[in-house]
C-alpha positions as CSV (number, residue, x, y, z in Angstrom):
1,X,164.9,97.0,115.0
2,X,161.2,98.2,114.7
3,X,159.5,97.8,111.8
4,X,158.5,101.6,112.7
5,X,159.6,104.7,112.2
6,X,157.0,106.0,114.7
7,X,155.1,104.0,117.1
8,X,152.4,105.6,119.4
9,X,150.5,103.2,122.2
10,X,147.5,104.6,124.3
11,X,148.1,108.1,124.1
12,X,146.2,110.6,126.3
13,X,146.0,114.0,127.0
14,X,144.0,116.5,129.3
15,X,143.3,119.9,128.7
16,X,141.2,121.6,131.4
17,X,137.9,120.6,130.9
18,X,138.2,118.6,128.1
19,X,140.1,114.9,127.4
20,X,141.7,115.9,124.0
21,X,143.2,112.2,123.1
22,X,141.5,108.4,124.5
23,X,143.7,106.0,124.1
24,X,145.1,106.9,120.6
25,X,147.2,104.8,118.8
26,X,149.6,105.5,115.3
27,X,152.0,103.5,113.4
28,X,154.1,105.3,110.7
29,X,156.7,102.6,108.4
30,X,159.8,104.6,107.2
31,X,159.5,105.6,103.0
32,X,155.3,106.2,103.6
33,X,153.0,108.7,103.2
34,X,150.5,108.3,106.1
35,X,147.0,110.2,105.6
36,X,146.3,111.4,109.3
37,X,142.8,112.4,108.7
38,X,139.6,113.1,111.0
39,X,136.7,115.9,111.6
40,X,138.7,119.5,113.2
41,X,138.7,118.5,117.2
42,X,139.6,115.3,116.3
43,X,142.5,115.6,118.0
44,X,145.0,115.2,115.0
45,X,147.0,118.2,115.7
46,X,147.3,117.4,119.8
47,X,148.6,114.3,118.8
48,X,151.4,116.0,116.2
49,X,152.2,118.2,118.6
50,X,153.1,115.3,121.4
51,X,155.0,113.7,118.6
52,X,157.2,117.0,117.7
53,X,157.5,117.9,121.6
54,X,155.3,121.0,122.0
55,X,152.6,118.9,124.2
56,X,153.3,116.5,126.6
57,X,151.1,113.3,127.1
58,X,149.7,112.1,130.0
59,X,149.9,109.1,129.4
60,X,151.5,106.2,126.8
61,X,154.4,105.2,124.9
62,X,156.5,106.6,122.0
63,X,159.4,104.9,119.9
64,X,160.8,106.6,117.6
65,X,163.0,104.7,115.3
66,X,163.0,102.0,118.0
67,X,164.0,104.2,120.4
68,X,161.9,103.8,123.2
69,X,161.0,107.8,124.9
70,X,161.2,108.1,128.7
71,X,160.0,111.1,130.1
72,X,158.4,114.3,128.5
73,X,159.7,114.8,125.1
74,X,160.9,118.5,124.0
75,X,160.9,120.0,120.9
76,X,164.7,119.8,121.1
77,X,164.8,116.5,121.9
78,X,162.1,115.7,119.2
79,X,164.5,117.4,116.2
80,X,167.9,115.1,117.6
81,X,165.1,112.1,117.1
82,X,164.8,113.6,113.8
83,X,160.9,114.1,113.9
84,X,159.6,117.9,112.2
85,X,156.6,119.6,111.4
86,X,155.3,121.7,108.9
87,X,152.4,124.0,110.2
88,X,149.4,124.8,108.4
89,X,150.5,128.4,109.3
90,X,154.0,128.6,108.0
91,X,156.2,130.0,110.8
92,X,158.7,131.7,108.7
93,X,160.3,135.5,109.8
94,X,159.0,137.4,106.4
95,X,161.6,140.2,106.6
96,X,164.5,137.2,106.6
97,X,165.9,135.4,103.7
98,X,165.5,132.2,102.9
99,X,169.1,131.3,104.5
100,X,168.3,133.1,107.4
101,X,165.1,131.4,108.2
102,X,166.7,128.1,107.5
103,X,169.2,128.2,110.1
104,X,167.2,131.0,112.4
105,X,168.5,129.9,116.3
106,X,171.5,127.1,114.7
107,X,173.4,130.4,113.0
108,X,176.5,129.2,111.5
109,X,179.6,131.6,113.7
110,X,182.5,132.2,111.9
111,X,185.5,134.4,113.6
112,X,182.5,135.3,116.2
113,X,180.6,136.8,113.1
114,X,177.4,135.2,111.2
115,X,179.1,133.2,108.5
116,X,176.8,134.2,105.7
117,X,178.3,132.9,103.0
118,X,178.6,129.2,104.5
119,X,174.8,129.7,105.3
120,X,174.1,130.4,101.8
121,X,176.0,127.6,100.5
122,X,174.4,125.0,102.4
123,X,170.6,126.4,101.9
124,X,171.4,126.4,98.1
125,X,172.5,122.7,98.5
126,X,169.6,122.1,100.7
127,X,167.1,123.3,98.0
128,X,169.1,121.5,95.2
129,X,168.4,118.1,97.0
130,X,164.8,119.0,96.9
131,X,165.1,120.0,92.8
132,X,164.7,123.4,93.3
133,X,167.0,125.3,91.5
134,X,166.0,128.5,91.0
135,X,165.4,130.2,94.4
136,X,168.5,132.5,95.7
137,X,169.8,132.0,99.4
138,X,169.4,136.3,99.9
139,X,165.8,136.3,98.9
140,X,163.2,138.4,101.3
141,X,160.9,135.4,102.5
142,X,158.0,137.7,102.5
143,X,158.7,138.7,98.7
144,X,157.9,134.5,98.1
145,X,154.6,132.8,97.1
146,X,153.0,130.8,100.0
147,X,154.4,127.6,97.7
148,X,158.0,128.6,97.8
149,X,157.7,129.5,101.4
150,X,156.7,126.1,102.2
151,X,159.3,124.9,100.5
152,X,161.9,126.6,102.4
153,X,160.0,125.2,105.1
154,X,160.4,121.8,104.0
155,X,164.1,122.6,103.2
156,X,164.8,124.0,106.4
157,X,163.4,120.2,108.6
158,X,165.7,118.3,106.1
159,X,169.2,120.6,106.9
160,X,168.1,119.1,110.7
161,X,168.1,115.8,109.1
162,X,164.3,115.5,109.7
163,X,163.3,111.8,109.2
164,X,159.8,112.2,110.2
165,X,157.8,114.9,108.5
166,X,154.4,115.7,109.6
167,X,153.0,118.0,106.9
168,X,149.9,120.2,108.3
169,X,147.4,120.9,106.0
170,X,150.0,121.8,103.5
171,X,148.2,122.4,99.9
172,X,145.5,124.5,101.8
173,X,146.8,128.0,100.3
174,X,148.6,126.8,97.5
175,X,148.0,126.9,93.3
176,X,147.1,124.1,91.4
177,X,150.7,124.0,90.0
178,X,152.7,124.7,93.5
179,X,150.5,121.6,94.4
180,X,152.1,119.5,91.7
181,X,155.2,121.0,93.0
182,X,154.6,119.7,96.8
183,X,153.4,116.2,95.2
184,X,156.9,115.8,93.4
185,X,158.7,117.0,96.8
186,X,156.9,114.7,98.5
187,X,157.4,111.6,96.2
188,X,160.8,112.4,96.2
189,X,161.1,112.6,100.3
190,X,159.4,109.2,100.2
191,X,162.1,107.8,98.1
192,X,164.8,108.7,100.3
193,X,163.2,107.2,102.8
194,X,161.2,109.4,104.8
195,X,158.1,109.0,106.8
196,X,156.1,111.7,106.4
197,X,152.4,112.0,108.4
198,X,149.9,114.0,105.6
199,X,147.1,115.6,106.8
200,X,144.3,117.3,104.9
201,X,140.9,117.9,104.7
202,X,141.4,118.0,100.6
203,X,140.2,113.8,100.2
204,X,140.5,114.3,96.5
205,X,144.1,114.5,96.5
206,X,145.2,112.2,98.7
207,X,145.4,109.2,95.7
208,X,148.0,111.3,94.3
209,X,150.3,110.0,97.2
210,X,149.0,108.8,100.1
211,X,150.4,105.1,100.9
212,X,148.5,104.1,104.5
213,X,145.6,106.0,106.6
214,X,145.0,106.4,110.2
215,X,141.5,108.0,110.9
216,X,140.6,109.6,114.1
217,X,137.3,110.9,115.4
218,X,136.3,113.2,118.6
219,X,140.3,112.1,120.4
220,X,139.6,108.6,119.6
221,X,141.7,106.2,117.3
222,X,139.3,104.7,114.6
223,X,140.5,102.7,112.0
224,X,144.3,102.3,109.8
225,X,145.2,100.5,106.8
226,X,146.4,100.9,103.6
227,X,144.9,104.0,101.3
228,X,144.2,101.7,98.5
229,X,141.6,99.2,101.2
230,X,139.5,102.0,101.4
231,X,136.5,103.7,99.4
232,X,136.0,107.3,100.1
233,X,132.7,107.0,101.2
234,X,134.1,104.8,104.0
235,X,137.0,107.4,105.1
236,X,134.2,109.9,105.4
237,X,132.3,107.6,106.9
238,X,135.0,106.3,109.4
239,X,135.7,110.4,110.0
240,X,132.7,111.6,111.1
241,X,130.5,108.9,112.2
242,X,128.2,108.5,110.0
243,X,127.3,108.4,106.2
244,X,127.0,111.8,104.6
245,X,124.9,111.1,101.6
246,X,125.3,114.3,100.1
247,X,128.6,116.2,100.2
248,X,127.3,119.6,98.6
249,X,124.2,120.0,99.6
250,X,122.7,122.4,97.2
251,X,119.3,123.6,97.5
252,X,116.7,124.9,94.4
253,X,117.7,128.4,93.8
254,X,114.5,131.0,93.1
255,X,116.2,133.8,91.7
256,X,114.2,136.6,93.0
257,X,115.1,140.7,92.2
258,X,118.3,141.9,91.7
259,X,120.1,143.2,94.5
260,X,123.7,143.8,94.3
261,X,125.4,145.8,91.4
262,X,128.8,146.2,90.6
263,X,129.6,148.7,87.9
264,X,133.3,149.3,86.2
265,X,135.3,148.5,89.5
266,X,138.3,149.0,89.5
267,X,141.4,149.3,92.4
268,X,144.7,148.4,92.4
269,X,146.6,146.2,89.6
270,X,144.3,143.0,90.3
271,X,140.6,144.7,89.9
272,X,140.8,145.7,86.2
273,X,136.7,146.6,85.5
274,X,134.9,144.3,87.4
275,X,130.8,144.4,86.5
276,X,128.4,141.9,87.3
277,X,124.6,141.4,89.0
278,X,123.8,139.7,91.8
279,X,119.9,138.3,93.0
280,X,118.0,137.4,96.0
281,X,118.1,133.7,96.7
282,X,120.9,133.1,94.8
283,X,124.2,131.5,95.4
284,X,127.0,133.0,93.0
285,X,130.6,132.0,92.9
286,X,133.9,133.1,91.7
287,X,136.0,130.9,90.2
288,X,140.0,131.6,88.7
289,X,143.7,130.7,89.3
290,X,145.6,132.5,92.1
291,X,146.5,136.1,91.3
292,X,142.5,136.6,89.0
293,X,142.0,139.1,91.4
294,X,138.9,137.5,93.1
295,X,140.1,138.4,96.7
296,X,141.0,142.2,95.7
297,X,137.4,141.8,93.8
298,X,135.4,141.2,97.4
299,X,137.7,143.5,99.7
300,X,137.2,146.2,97.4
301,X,133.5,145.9,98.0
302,X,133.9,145.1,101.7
303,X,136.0,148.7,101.7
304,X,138.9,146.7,102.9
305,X,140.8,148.1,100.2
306,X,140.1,151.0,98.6
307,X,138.6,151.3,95.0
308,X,140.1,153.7,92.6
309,X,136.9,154.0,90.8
310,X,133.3,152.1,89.8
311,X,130.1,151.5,91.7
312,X,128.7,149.6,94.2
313,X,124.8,149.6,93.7
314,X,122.8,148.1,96.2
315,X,118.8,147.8,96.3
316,X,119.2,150.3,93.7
317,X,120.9,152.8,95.7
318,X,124.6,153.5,95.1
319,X,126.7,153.1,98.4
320,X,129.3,154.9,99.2
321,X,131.7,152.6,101.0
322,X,135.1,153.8,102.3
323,X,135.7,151.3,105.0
324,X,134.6,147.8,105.9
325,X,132.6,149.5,108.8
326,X,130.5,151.3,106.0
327,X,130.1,147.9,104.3
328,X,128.7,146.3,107.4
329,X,126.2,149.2,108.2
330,X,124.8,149.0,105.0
331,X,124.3,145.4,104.6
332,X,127.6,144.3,103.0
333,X,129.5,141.4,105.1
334,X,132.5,139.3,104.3
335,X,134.2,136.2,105.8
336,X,137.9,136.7,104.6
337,X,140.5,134.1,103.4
338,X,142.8,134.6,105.6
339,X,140.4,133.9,109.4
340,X,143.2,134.5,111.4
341,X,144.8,137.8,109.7
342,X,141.4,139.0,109.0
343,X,138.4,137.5,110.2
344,X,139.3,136.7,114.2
345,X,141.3,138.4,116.8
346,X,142.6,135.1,118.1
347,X,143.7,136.1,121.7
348,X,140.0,137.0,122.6
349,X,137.4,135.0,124.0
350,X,134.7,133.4,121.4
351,X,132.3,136.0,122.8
352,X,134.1,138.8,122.3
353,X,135.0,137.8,118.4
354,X,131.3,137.1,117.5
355,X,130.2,140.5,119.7
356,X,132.9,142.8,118.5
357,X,131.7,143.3,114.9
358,X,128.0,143.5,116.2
359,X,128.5,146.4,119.1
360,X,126.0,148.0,117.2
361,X,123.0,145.8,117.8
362,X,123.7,144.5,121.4
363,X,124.4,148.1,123.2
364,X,122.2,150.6,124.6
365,X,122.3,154.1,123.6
366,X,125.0,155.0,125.9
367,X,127.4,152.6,124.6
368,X,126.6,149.7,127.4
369,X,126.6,145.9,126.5
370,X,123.3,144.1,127.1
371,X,124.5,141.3,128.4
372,X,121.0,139.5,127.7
373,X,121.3,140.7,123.7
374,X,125.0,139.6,123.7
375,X,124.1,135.8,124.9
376,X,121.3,135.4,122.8
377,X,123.7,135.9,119.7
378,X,126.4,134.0,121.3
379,X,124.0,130.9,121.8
380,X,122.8,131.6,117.9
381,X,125.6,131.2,116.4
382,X,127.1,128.4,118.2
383,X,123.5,126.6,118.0
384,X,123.0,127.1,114.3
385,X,127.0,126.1,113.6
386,X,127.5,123.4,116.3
387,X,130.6,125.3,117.5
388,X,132.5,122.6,119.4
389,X,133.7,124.9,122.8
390,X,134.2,124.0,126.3
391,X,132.0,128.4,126.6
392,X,132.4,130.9,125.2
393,X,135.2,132.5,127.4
394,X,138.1,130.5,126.1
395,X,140.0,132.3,123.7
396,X,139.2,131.5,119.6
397,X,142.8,130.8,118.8
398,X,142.5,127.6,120.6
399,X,140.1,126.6,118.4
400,X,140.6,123.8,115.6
401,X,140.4,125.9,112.2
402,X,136.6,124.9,111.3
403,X,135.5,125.5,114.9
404,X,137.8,129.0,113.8
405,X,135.9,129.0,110.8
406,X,132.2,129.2,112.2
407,X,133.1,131.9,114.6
408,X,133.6,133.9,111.4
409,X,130.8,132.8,110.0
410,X,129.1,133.6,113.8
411,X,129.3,137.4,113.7
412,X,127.4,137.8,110.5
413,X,124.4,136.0,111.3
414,X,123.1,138.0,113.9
415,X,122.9,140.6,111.2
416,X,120.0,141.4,108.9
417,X,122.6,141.4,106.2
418,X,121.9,142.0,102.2
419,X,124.9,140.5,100.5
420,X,127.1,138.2,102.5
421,X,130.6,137.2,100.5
422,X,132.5,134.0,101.9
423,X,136.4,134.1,100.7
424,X,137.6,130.1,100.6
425,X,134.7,129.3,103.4
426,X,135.7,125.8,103.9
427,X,139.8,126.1,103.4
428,X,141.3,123.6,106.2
429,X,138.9,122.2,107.5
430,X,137.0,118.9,107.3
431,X,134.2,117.1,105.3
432,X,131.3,117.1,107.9
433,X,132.3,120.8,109.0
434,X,132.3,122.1,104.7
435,X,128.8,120.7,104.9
436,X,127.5,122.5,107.9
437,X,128.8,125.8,105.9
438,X,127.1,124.6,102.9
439,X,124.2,124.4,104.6
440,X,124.3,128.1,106.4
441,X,124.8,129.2,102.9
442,X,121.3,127.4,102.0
443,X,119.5,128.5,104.5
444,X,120.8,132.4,103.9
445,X,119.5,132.0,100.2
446,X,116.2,130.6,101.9
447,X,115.9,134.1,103.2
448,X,116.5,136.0,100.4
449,X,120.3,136.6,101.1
450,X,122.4,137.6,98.1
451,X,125.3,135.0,98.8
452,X,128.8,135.3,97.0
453,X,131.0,132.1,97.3
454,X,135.1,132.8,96.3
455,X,136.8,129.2,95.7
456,X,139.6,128.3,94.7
457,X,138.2,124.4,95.0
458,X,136.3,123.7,91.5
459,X,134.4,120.7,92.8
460,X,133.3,123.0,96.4
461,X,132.2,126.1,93.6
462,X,130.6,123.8,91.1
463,X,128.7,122.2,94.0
464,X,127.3,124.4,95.6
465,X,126.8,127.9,93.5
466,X,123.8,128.8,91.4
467,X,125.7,130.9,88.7
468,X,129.7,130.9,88.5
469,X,131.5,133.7,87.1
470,X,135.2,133.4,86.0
471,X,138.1,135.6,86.5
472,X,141.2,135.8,84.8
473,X,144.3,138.8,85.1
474,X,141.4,141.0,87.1
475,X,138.9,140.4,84.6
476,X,135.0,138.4,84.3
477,X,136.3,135.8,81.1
478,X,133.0,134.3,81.3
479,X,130.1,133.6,83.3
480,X,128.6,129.9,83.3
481,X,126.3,127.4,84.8
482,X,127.5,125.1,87.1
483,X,124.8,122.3,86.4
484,X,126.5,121.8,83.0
485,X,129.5,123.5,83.0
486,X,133.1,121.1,82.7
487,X,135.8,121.5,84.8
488,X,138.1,121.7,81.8
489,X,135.6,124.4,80.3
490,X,136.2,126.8,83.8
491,X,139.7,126.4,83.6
492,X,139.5,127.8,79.5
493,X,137.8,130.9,81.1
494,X,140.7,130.7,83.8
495,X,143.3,130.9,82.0
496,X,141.8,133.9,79.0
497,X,144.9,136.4,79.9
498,X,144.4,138.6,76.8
499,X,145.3,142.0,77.0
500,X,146.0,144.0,80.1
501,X,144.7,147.3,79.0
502,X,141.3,148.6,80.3
């Protein structure tokens, strides 16, 4: 019998125009945790996805459990091999329950009705394998924290028997404590033998539980070994090429006039009285646990969601923004968390997602497109972010999520914008690519930009703001500096609930 669970010899694969994977090779030992880590575009995910059935290769050989596959693999036949993944993007029905979306298309039939109550049964054993005890079978999936969610995700590979697990990006959303929750999943998986392939762009947590590494660069295998053979300057290293001396590059801040003010603001039940100052040439983050109310904090600026009272003062004149639309006309930009529910329209082209937001500034009076305008700004932003694209007709949801990430970032820099607010800038994607953002944030403070960074990363808001403030139950707790501020001294700010009046 092979001594691996998975075995992948001289894989390649073609898109049009583009050779996705040369001659890639992975070797995954049943009961390890395998870090599958490279730059976005290094073909990671292509390679997952011929490994689960979604893409076919072109060209090498698969055994999985010693079982040498002949042909094209299927998803179908992938899960009967016991192979399973767990997307980045959990693909879970939200109005479902947690039984439903753990045996959606294998329904148990019973008298030619759903059999509901078997289905129940066997999700609440499911979950009980994996220590979780407290999650009912009828619960709304949409009602659940992203952590629970991927937990019924993970639940729902294992009721296939799933023996391979490739785990996408799968602490990218989540809490500090659902991560300790994933960990101990994880470990335990491990224990029962699983192979599980880990990928993240998160290198600081990867000691936690990674056993073995396989690093890829630009559809090229690199370098594997065991986690514990390798310094973290040489995984970065391996990943993108070349040294990266500096991994948040943070430039001298000259704090110039004040620019943005926000007075008393208050919307919703997560934006309890927000005030705070923001300068020219300054970088300022937000730091907090999930649920401070630093997301509401920025779309109720952005007009995403409407304020039920408070100011927004900019230059010294009060704005009156109803709509993200007003925001943008008045100087006021965002880059959201969520890039793919907010920030891009996925099935258009690249062109059309950095143009769209900027019709304004590249039409004539009578409403017509300058093409001339609108390629200028297309070659802009993918210049100044090194946009990895075949052109810019091919649709941004074929992108890897920091290629995804700069188109974002794109639409805004065409702009003479005031204030620019990035919501978790660099969530999912990789080393080189968080520096590139880093460093468009420097050169925007160059110019006098007012930048606001929202992270839910300490080291990534440490790094790289001039000023943090904190936020706990809706609230500033505290406002430090990041040259000399602890970790453990942001997290006391973190985690100041006191009263909820206001």
């Amino acid at each position: 019998m092979s001594e691996y669970a998975v075995s992948m010899e001289h894989i390649t694969k073609f898109f049009p125009g583009v050779k996705a994977l040369d001659d890639v090779q992975l070797h995954l030992r049943t009961g390890e945790v395998m870090a599958l880590l490279g730059e976005n575009g290094a073909g990671k995910s292509t390679l997952m996805k011929i490994l689960s059935g979604v893409y076919t290769r072109d060209s090498g050989d698969i055994e999985i459990f010693g079982n040498r596959v002949e042909g094209d693999l299927n998803t179908r036949q992938a899960q009967e091999l016991g192979v399973a993944i767990i997307h980045q993007e959990l693909n879970m029905c939200q109005h479902l329950t947690v039984a439903n979306n753990m045996f959606l298309g294998r329904e148990l039939i019973k008298g030619g009705r759903l059999d509901f109550a078997e289905m129940n049964r066997q999700a609440v054993e499911q979950l009980a394998k994996l220590g979780i005890n407290d999650l009912a079978p009828n619960t709304v999936v949409g009602t659940l924290p992203v952590g629970r969610q991927q937990m019924v995700e993970i639940a729902k590979a294992l009721l296939i028997n799933a023996k391979v697990l490739v785990m996408d990006e799968p602490s990218s959303a989540l809490s500090n404590a659902e991560i300790d929750e994933m960990f101990r999943i994880v470990k335990e998986l491990r224990s029962q033998g699983c192979a599980i392939v880990y990928i993240s762009h998160r290198l600081q947590e990867l000691h936690h539980i990674v056993d073995s590494v396989t690093i890829m660069r630009d559809g090229h295998y690199i370098t594997e070994g065991k986690f514990a053979d390798f310094t973290m300057d040489e995984i970065i290293a391996n990943m993108v090429g070349r040294e990266i001396t500096e991994q948040f590059p943070r430039d001298e801040a000259h704090q110039g006039k004040k620019v943005l003010e926000v007075k008393n603001l208050r919307a919703g039940r997560a934006v309890k009285g927000i005030s705070f100052d923001a300068y020219e040439g300054e970088v300022l983050g937000f730091s907090g646990l999930v649920g401070a109310g630093r997301t509401e904090t920025m779309r109720a600026i952005f007009g995403a969601d409407a304020k039920d009272s408070g100011e927004v003062i900019l230059d010294g004149k009060p704005l009156n923004i109803n709509s993200p639309a007003d925001a943008i006309r008045q100087g006021i930009v965002l880059a959201p968390e969520d890039r793919k529910k907010d920030g891009l329209c996925t099935k258009l082209s690249i062109r059309e997602n950095i143009a769209l937001p900027n019709l304004d500034l590249i039409c004539n009076k009578i409403g017509t497109v300058l093409r001339g305008h609108e390629n200028k700004m297309i070659e802009k932003g993918k210049s100044s972010l090194t946009i990895k694209m075949a052109n810019a007709e091919v649709a941004a949801g074929s992108l890897s999520g920091g290629n995804q990430q700069k188109i974002v970032v794109a639409k805004w820099l065409a702009r003479d914008s005031r204030v620019v607010i990035f919501d978790e800038p660099t969530r999912g994607i990789d080393v080189a690519a968080k520096v590139e953002i880093y460093q468009i944030i420097n050169q925007l403070k160059k110019q006098g930009v007012v930048v606001i960074i929202v992270s839910s990363e300490l080291p990534e808001v440490m790094g790289i703001s001039d000023r943090i403030l904190v936020m706990c139950n809706g609230r500033i707790t505290g406002e430090v500096d990041p040259r000399t501020v602890t970790e453990q001294e942001i997290m006391t700010y973190a985690t100041q609930f006191g009263s909820n009046e206001g």
